[in-house]
N, C-alpha and C positions, 0 to 999 in steps of 0.2 A: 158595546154601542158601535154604531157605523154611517158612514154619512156621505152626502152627493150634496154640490154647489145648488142651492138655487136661488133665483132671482128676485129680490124685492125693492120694492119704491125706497127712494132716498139712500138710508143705508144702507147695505148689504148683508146678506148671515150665510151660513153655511152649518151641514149637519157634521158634526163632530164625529170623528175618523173611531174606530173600533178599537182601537190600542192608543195608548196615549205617544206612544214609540215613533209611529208614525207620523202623529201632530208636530211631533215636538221637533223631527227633524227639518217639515216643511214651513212650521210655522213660526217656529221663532229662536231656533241654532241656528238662523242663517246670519250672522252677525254684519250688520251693513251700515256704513255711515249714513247719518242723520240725510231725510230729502223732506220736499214738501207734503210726504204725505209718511210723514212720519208715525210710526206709533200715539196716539194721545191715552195719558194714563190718569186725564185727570176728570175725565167724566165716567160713567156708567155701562155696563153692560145688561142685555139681557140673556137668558137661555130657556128652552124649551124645551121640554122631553114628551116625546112620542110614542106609543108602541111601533115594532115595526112589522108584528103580522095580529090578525083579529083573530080570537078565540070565539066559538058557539058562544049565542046567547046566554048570557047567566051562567058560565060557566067560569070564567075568570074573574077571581074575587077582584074588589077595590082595590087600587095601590095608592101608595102613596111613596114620595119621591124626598127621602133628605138630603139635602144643601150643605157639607161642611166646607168652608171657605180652610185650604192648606195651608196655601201659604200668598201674599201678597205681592205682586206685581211692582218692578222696581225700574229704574233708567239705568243702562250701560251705558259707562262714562269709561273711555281712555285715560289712565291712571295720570301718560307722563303729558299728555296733550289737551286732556279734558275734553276730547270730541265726545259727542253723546251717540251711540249707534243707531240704527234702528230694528232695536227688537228690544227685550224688557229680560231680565232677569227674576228670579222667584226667591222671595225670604220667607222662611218659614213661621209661622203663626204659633202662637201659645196653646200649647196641646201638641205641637206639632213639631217642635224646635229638634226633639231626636233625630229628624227625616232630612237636617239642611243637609247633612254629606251629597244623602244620595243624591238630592235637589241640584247641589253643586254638580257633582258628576254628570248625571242622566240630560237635566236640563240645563245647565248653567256656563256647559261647555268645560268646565273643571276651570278649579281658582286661576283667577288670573288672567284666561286663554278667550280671546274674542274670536270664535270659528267656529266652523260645526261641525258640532261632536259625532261620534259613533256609539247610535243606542240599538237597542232590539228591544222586543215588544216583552218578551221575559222579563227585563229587569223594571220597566213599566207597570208590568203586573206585581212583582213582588212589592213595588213601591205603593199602588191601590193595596196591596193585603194591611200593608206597613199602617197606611195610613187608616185603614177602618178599624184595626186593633185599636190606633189610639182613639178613633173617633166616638167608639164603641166602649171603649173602659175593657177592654180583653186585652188578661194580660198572660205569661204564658204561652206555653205549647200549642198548638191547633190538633187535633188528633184526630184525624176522620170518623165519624160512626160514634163521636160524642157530642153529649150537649156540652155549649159554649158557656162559658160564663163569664159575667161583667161585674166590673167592680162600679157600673156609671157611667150613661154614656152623656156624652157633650151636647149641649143643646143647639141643632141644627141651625142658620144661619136663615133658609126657609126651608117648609117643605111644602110642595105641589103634589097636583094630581097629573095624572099624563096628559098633556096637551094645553095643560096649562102654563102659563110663561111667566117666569121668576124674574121680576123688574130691578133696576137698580143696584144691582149684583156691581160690585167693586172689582178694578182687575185684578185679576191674581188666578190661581189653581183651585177647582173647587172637584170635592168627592162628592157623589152623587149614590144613595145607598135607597136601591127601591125594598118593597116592604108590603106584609097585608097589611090595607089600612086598618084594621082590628087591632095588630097587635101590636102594642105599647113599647112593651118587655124586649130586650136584648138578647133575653135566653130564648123567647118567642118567636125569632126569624133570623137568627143568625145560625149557620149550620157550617161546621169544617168539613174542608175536602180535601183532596188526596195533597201531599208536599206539601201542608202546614197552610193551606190557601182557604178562603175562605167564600161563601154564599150565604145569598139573604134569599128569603120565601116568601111567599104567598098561597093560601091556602083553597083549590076549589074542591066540589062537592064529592069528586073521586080520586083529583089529579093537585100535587103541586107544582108549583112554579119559582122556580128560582132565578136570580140573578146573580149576574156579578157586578160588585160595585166597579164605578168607573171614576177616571179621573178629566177633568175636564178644562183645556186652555182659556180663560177668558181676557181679550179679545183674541184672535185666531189670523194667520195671514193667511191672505188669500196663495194661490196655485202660482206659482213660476208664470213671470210673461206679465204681470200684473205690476208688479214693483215699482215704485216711480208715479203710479196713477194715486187718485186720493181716495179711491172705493182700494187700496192694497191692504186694510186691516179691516176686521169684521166684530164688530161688536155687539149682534145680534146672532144667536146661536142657536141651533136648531139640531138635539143630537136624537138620535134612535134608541130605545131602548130594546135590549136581543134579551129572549127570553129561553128557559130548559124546560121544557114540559114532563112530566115523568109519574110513574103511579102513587099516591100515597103511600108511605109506610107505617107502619107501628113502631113504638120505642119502646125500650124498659129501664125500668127505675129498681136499683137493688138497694134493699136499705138494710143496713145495721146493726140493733137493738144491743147493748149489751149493759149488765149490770153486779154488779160486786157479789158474790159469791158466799155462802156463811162463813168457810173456812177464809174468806180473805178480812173479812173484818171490815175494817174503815181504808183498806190498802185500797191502791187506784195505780194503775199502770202510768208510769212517769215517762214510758217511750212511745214512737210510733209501734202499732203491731198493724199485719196487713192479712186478708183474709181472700182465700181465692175459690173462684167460683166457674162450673163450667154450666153452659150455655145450651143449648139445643135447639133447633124448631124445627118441626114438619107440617109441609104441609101436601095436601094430597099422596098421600104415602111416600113424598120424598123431603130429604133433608136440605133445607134454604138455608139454614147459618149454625153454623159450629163456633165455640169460641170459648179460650177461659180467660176470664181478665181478674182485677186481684180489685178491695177493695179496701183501703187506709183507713184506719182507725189514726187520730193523731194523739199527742199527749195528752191527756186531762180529761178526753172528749171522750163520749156515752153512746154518742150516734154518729154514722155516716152514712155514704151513700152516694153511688155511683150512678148516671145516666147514660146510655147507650141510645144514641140517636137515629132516628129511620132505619133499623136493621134488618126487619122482617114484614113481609107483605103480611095485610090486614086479613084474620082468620089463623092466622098458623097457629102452633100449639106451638109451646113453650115452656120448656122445661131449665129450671137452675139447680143446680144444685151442688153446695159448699162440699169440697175438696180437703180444704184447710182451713183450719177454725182458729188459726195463726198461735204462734207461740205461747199468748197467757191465757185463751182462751178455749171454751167446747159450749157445742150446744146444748143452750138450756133443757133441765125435764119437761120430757114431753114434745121438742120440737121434733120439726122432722128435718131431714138434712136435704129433704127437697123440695120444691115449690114447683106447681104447673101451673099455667094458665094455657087453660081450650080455645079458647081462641082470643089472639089479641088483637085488641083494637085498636083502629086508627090514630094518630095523635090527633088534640084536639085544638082548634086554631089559637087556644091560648098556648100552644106550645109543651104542655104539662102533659106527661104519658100516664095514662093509666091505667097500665098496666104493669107492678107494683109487687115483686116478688122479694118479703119481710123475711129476716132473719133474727132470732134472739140468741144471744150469748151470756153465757157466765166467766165471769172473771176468777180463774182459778185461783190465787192468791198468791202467784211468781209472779215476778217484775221481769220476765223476759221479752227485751223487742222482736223484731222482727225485718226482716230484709226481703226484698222481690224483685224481681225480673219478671216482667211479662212479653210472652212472645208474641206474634200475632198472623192469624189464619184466614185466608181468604178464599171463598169459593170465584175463580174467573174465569174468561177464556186465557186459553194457552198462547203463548208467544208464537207457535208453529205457525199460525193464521187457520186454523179448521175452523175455525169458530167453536170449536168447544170446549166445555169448562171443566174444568178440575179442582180439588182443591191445593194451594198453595202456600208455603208455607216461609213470615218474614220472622227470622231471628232477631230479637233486641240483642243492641252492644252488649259486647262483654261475654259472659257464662249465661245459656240458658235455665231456666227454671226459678224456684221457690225457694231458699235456704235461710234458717234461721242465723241471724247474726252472731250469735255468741258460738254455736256449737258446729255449724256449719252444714247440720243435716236439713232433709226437708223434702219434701213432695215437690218432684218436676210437674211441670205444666206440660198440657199433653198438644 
């Protein structure tokens, strides 16, 4: 989000700066003793959200805009004088209590210290990731080109449409997580992105639309040169919301099946075993995504099942096929060790890909687990700047590949 001063009757608002990094240094780490136009923390704010460019008609779905209040707006007081400053401090809210460090640090000027801090828009951002994990019930790694998963997300404080203005907002930090209005679900519009970061979506007819959640000051001081006057703090807020336009993709779902064996009897595998799988797609006679990723069976459990999120444009062909059928297990009679699908299709705005390449397993009748490493492969442009792509290749920590726990052999991943 990103924002310009403008003018209104009574009291004043302003559009909310595109990093919160920036806010935070102009608006309220300037720590200053109390004047007549002090902070007031004891009435209401409102904010509004924007688009800030138009899409073709009918072409950009509904949004809808959630409200999680962070953490709440508090008085800076001089410990050994009791002078109250003017600007507000942030405590962090129930849901939210893990984030007071960074709260301290980033915005709070770090314990103790009445002055202003030095932040960058970096550590801002990680603090919005920070905060929609919890606000979202996602707990966990982010791992790009996966589906997200939530264990429940918190019930937003409001949610609006874009242009519509959210009244009576209390002060304090509020995250702002836009969305298709369609979709409900967490797993439905929450998507990781590169260094553990995360986006929310919106679904049009050919193209998505993503965001990044934002964090938002409520009340906001006005620009240097203001100070001293009683329009110096703004309690009516007006931010922009910035959009990523980009082409739909297709997902895949690889699922699991496995079942006890005659030679195993009533035996049931008491460890994780993991199974790995490689990837393929073409499309127009050329290769879009390579990849092998592994898929965890856990203890006791029958079924898994791993999702790969937007990875291939919609039509390509798609080909899986099991590698390693992990240490207790091999494929059922009659399967086959590969799965295509001709062409996949788009995800669909509930978020659910449908495109769904099943696997059945026999459980031999060993109890041996299983251990993995997965690497991981990227087609991109090159560092040189030509612009052109290659494939790339990120080693996981440690020792590359597949090796069975107990015995220490096993199938590298390619």
């Amino acid at each position: 989000m990103y924002g310009k001063k403008k003018q209104a009757s009574g009291r004043r608002y302003r559009r909310a700066a595109a990093l919160l990094g920036a806010l935070v240094l102009s608006a309220v780490s300037a720590w200053r003793p109390v004047s007549a136009a002090a902070v007031d923390l004891t009435g209401s704010c409102s904010l509004q959200i924007v688009m800030g460019q138009e899409a073709p008609a009918g072409e950009r779905p509904q949004l809808a805009i959630d409200l999680y209040q962070v953490a709440s707006a508090v008085p800076v007081e001089d410990g050994s004088t009791g002078a109250v400053y003017d600007s507000y401090a942030l405590k962090a809210l129930e849901g939210f209590t893990g984030l007071q460090e960074e709260l301290d640090t980033l915005w709070n000027g770090g314990e103790g210290e009445k002055q202003e801090g030095e932040a960058h828009g970096g550590d801002y951002r990680r603090l919005a990731v920070s905060a929609s994990k919890s606000a979202l019930g996602i707990k966990g790694e982010l791992r790009e080109g996966e589906a997200v998963v939530s264990e429940g997300a918190m019930a937003p404080v409001r949610s609006i449409k874009p242009g519509e203005k959210a009244e009576d907002l209390s002060p304090g930090l509020y995250l702002a997580v836009a969305r298709g209005r369609s979709l409900e679900s967490v797993e439905s519009y929450a998507l990781a992105t590169s260094e553990g970061g995360i986006a929310t979506a919106a679904y049009g007819r050919e193209s998505v639309y993503r965001y990044a959640p934002e964090l938002i000051a409520l009340p906001q001081r006005e620009e240097a040169g203001t100070a001293g006057s009683e329009e110096a703090w703004v309690y009516e807020v007006e931010a922009v919301l910035k959009e990523e336009k980009g082409d739909r993709y297709a997902s895949l779902r690889i699922i699991k099946n496995t079942e006890p064996g005659e030679q195993a009897g009533e035996e049931r595998l008491t460890r994780a075993d993991h199974f790995v799988y490689q990837i393929e797609a073409e499309l127009g006679g050329r290769n879009v995504y390579s990849s092998a990723v592994m898929v965890t069976l856990e203890e006791g459990e029958q079924t898994a099942e791993r999702v790969l999120g937007n990875i291939v444009p919609p039509g390509a062909r798609i080909t899986v096929t099991e590698v390693y059928a992990g240490a207790s297990h091999e494929l059922s009679e009659g399967q086959e060790g590969s799965v295509t699908i001709e062409q996949a299709a788009p995800d669909p705005d509930a978020g659910t890909p449908g495109n769904e390449a099943v696997f059945y397993n026999t459980h031999t009748g060993t109890d041996t687990g299983g251990g993995a490493i997965e690497n991981r492969f990227e087609y991109k442009e090159k560092e040189d700047g030509s612009g052109e792509k290659a494939w790339s290749w990120t080693p996981a920590p440690g020792e590359a590949g597949i090796r069975d726990a107990e015995t220490g052999h096993g199938t590298e991943t390619p």
